[in-house]
MIRO-626794 format. One record per residue (C-alpha): residue in three letters; z, y, x. Coordinates in steps of 0.1 Angstrom, whole numbers, padded with zeros to 4 digits, always signed. Example, Ala and Ser with C-alpha at 12.3 -4.5 7.8 and 13.67 -1.06 7.14 Angstrom:
BEGIN
Ala+0078-0045+0123 Ser+0071-0011+0137 
//
This chain:
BEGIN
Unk-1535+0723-0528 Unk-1531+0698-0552 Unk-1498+0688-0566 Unk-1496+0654-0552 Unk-1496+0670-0515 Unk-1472+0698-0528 Unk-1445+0668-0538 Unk-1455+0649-0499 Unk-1446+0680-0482 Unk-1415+0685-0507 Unk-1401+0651-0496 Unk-1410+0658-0460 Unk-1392+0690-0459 Unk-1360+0673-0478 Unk-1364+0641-0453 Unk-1365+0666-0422 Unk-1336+0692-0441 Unk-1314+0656-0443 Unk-1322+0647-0407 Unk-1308+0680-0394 Unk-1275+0678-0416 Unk-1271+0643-0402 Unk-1272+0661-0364 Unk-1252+0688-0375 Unk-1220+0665-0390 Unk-1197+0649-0367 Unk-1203+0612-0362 Unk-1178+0592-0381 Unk-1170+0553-0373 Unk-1168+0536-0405 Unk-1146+0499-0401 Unk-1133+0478-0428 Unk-1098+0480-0440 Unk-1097+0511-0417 Unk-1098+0549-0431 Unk-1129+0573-0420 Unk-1123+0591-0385 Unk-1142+0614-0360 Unk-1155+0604-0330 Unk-1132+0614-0302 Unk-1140+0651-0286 Unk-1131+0639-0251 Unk-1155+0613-0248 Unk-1182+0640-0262 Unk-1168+0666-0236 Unk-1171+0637-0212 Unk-1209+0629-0221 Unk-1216+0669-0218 Unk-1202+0675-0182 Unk-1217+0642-0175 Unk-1251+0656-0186 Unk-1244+0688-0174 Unk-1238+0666-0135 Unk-1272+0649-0143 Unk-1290+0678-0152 Unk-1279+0701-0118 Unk-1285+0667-0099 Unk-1321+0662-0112 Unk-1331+0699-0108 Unk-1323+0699-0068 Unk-1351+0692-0041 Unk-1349+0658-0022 Unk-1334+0668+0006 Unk-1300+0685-0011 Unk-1300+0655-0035 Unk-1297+0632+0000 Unk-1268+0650+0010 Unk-1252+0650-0019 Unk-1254+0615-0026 Unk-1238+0609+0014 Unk-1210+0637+0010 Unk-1203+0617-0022 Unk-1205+0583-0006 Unk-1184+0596+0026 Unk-1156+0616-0003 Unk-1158+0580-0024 Unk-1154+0558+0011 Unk-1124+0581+0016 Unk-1107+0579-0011 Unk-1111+0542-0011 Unk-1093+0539+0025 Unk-1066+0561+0012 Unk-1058+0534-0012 Unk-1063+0504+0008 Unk-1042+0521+0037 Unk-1011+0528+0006 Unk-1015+0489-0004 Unk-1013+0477+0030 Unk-0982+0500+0039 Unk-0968+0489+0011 Unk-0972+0452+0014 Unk-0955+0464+0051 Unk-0926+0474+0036 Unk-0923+0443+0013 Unk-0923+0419+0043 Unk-0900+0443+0057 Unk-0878+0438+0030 Unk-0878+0401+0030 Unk-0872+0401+0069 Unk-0844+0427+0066 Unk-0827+0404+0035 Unk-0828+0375+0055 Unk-0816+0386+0083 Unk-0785+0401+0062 Unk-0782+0364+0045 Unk-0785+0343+0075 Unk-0761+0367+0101 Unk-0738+0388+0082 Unk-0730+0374+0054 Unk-0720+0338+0075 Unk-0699+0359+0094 Unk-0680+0376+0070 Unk-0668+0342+0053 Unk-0654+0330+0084 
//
């Protein structure tokens, strides 16, 4: 080996050392006018179970990834009733209200005057 290929593979080496402390080192944002700070660990925990979801999805056969995705779809269509059912009851009980108020405005309070 000749030095000139001794110094290439120096550099590569230090390029590839530099790459892996880079990985290694928690990702920093750097703003102006703001000081250095780490990324936040719950969106990193959030990325891992995500990956971990993706990772257990991919690995199934065909037909246990078609059931999954319909006992998600029928859990996601429930939960989505649920809430349309608690905004209707509770636009019931607001014209409730109103009805109940007005009929306390307009028959018992007139009555009470007199």
């Amino acid at each position: 080996m000749n030095p000139q290929e001794n110094q290439d593979n120096e550099r590569r080496l230090q390029d590839l050392e530099m790459e892996l402390e880079k990985e290694r080192l928690p990702s920093i944002d750097i703003q102006t006018g703001q000081p250095l700070r780490q990324t936040s660990n719950r969106s990193q925990q959030l990325t891992t179970v995500f990956n971990q979801l993706a990772n257990w999805f991919n690995n199934l056969p065909s037909a246990a990834k078609v059931a999954v995705v319909i006992i998600a779809a029928l859990f996601g269509f429930s939960i989505l009733r649920s809430v349309l059912q608690l905004v209707a009851s509770l636009i019931s009980l607001g014209i409730l209200g109103v009805i109940l108020y007005l009929v306390y405005k307009f028959f018992v309070t007139p009555q009470s005057l007199k």
